[in-house]
C-alpha positions in Angstrom: -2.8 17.6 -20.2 -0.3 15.7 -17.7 -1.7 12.7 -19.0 -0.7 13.3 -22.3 2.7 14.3 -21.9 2.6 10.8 -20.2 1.5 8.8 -22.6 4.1 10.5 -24.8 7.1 9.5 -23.0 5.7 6.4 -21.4 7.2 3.7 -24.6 10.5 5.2 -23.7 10.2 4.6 -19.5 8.6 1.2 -20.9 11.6 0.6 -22.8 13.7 0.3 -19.9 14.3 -2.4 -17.1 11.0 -2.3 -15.2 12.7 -2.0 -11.8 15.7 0.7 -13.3 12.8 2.4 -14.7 11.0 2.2 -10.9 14.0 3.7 -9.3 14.8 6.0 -11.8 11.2 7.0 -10.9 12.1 7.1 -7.5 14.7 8.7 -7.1 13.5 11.8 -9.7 10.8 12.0 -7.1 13.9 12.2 -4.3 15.1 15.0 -6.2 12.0 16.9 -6.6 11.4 16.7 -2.4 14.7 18.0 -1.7 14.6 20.9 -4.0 11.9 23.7 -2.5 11.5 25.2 -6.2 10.9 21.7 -7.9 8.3 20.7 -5.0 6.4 24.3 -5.4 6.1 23.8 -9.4 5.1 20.0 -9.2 2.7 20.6 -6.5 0.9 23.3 -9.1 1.0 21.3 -11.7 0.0 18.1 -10.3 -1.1 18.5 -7.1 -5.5 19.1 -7.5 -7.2 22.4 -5.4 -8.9 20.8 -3.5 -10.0 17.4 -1.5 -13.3 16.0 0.3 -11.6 14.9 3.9 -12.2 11.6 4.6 -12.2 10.2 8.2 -11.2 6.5 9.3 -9.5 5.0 12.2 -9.3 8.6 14.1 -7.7 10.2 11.3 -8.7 12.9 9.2 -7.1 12.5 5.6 -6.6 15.3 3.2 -8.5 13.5 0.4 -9.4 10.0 -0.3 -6.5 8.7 -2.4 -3.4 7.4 -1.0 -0.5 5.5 -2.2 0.0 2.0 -2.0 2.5 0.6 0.1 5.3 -1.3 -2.4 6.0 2.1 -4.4 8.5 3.4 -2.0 9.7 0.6 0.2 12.3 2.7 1.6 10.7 6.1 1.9 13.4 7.9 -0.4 10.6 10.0 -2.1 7.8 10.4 0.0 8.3 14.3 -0.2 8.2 14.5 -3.5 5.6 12.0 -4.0 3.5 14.2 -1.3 4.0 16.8 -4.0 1.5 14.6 -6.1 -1.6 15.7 -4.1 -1.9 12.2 -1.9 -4.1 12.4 1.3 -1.8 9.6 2.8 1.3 7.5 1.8 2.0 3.8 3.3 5.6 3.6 3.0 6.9 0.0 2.7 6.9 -3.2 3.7 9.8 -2.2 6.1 11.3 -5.2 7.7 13.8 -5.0 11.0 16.9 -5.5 9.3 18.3 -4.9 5.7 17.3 -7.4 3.4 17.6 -7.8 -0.4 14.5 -9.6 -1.4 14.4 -12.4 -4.5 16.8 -12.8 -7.3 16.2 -10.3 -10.0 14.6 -10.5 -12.5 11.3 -9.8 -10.1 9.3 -6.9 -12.4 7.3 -8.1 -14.9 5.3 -5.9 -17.1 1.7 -6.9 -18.8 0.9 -4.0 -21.4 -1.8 -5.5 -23.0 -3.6 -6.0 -19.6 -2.0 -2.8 -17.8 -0.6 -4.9 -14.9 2.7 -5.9 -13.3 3.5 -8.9 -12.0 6.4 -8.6 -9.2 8.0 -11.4 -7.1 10.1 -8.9 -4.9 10.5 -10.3 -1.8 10.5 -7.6 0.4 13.6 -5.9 -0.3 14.0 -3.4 2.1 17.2 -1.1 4.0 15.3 -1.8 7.4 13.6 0.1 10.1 16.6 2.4 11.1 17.2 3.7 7.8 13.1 4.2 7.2 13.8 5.7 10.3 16.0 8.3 9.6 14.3 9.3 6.2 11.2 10.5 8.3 12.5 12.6 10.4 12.1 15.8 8.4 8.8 17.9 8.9 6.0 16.8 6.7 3.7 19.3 4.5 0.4 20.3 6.8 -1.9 17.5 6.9 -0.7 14.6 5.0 -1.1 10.9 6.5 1.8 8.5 6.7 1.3 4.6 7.5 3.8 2.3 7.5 3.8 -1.6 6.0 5.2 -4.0 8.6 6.8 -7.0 7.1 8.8 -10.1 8.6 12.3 -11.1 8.4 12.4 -13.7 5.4 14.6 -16.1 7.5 12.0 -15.4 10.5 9.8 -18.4 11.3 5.8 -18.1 11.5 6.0 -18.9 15.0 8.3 -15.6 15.5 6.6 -13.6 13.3 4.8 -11.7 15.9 8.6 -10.7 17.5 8.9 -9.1 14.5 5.9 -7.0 13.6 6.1 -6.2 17.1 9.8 -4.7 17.2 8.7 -2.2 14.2 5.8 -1.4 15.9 7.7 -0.4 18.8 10.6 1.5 16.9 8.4 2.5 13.9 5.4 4.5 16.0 6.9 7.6 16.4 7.4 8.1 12.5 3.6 6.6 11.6 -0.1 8.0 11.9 -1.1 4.5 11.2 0.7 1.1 11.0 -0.3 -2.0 8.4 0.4 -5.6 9.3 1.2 -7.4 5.7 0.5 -10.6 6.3 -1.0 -11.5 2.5 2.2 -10.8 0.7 2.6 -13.6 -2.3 6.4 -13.5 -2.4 7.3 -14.3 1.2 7.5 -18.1 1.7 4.4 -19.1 3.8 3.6 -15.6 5.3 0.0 -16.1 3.7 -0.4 -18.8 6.7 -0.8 -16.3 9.0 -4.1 -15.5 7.6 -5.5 -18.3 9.2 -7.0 -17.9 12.0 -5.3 -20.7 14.3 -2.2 -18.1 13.7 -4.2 -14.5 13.0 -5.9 -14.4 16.5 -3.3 -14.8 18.3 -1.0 -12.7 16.5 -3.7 -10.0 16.5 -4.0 -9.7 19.8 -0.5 -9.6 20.8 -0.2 -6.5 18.4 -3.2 -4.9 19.5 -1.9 -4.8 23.0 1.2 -3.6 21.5 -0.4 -0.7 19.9 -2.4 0.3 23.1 0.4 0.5 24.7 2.3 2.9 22.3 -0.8 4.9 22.5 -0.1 5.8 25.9 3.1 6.5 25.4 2.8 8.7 22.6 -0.4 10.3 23.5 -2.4 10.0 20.7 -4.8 7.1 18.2 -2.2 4.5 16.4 -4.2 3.0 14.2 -3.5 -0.8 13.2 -4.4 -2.3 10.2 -4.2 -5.2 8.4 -3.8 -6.6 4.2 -5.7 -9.1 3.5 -5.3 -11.3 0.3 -8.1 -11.4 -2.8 -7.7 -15.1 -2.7 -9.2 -15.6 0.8 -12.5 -18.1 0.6 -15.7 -17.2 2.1 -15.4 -19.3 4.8 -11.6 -18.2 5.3 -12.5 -14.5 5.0 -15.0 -14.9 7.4 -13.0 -16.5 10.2 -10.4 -13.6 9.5 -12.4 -11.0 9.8 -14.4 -12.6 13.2 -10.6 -12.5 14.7 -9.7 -9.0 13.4 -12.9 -7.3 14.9 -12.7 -9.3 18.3 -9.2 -8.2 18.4 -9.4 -4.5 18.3 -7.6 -4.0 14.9 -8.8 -0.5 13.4 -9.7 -0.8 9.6 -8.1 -3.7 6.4 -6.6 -3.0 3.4 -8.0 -5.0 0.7 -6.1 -6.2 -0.9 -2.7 -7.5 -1.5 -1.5 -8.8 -5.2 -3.2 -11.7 -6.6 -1.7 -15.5 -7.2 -4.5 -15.6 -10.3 -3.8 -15.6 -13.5 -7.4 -15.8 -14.7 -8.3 -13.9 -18.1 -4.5 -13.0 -18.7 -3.2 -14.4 -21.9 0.5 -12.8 -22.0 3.1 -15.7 -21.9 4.9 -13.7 -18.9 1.6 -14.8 -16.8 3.8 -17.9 -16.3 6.1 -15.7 -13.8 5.7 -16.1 -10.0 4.5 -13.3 -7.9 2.1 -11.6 -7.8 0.1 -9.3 -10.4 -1.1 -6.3 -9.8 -3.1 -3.8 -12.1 -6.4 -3.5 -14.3 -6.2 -7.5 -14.3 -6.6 -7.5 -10.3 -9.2 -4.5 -10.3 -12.5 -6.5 -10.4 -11.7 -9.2 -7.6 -10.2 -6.5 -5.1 -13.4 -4.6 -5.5 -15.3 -7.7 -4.7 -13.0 -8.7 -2.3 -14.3 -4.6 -0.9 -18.1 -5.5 -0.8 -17.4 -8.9 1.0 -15.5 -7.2 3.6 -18.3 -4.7 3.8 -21.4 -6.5 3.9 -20.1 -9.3 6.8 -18.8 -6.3 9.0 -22.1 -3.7 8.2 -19.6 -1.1 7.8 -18.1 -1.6 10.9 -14.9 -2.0 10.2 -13.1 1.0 7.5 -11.8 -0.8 4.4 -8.7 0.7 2.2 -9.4 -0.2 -0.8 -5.9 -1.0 -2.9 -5.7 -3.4 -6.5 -6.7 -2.1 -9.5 -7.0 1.4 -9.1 -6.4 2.4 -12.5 -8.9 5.2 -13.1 -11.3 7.7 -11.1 -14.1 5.6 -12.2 -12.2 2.7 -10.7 -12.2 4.6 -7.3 -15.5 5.3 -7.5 -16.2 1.4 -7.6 -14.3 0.4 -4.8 -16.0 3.4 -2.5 -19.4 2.6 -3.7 -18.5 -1.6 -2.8 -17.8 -0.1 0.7 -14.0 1.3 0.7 -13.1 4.3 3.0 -10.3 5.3 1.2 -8.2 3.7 -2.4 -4.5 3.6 -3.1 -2.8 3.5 -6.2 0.4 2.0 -7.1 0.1 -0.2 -10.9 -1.9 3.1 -12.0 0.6 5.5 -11.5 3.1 3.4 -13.8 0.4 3.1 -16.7 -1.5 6.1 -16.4 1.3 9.0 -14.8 1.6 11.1 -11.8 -1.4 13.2 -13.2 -4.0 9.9 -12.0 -4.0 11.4 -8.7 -5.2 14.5 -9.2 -7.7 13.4 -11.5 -9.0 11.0 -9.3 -9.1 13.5 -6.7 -11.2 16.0 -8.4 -13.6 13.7 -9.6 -14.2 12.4 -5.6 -14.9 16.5 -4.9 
């Protein structure tokens, strides 16, 4: 039913400005969490029963769909988008300071191929105002992460001063924190991928998070995105340097530099595309991660997630737990709970 009444008022969202229509989106949402009587009705209509708990990294999550981090960059709505049914949100990328990200325009939408291609940038109000917008209690059970992202003007070789100050001041407000280190539309921040730069990196941040642990007496999971585009050889030698580090799970994966298989003329756009059109090589992108690490290591699977049969793909290939972003602007708020009651 949801579903429907999406479809029906979806050519007049699409008619709109793809980012006005995003934080029109966004800020509806807002509404909704600070309202008691607006988060009671959209968590009964949208919001499904019941959830099979899922557990990864020393968490236990509600159900096995989360959010993808990129939908609320600033964590305006997370309490209305909790009122969705989501077992976790990742809220970001949140860098240090305020930043603006690229020149607009930055959203581009693929109908015909149900994908988006953005080259954002990283926009983001910082770690103080992310901050602030978390402090309020959260409903019983839900899972936050945050998305760590550098400083554009930050140099690789400082990158790790910056993941590690949000670490530091972003802990208190996160069940689990996300290195992005795979994001298109940062200049050269896919270098740190490599593994002349992961290792090291890793490992500083690993001892980073051990030490939070302590102080904040309890697990901080740290996780890292990984790109689709990664070669065999490069994923392996990633992957060797995030297990011998101590990281706790991957996300996989980040938007795709690809354009295979899409024939709309905006595919000449930079950024990266997101969407149906990335679904396929994130899910393999899953059973790679999965068969070198024997299940060691918990995957999040997050591309493509357009469908609960989509989900069900990227669990089957190996994935823990799926997030959604592109799905939720094609297919309405209602994917969530259909998803979810199809993983029941």
């Amino acid at each position: 039913m949801q579903g429907t009444l999406y479809r029906t008022f979806r050519p007049l969202l699409f008619r709109l400005d793809p980012e006005l229509a995003h934080s029109l989106s966004l800020n509806l949402l807002r509404l909704t969490g600070l309202l008691p009587p607006l988060r009671w009705a959209v968590r009964r209509a949208l919001s499904a029963d019941r959830g099979t708990p899922v557990e990864a990294f020393g968490l236990t999550f509600p159900n096995a769909v989360g959010l993808a981090a990129g939908y609320d960059k600033d964590a305006i709505a997370w309490r209305g988008l909790a009122c969705l049914g989501f077992g976790h949100l990742e809220l970001g990328s949140v860098t240090p300071g305020p930043q603006p990200g690229n020149p607009r325009p930055r959203i581009f939408r693929l109908a015909d191929e149900r994908s988006l291609i953005n080259s954002l940038g990283f926009p983001s109000r910082g770690a103080d105002f992310v901050l602030r917008k978390l402090r309020s209690a959260r409903p019983p059970g839900l899972i936050v992460g945050l998305n760590l992202g550098k400083q554009k003007e930050t140099p690789l070789s400082h990158a790790g001063d910056d993941y590690e100050l949000l670490m530091k001041k972003l802990a208190p407000a996160a069940d689990y924190l996300t290195v992005n280190i795979s994001s298109p539309n940062t200049q050269d921040l896919r270098q740190l991928q490599r593994v002349e730069w992961l290792g090291p990196l890793l490992r500083r941040l690993v001892e980073r998070r051990d030490a939070l642990r302590g102080e904040l007496g309890r697990p901080l999971p740290l996780l890292v995105k990984l790109s689709p585009e990664l070669s065999d050889d490069e994923l392996s030698s990633a992957l060797r340097a995030i297990e011998e580090s101590g990281v706790d799970g991957v996300v996989a994966t980040n938007t795709t530099t690809s354009r295979d298989g899409i024939a709309s003329p905006l595919a000449e756009q930079p950024g990266g595309l997101s969407g149906a059109a990335l679904s396929a090589s994130s899910t393999e992108m899953v059973r790679r991660i999965a068969e070198r690490t024997g299940g060691r290591l918990p995957i999040v699977a997050s591309g493509g997630v357009m469908s609960p049969a989509d989900a069900k793909e990227k669990l089957e290939a190996g994935a823990r737990l799926v997030q959604l972003y592109t799905g939720l602007i094609y297919e309405g708020p209602g994917l969530v709970k259909r998803i979810v009651r199809e993983l029941v």
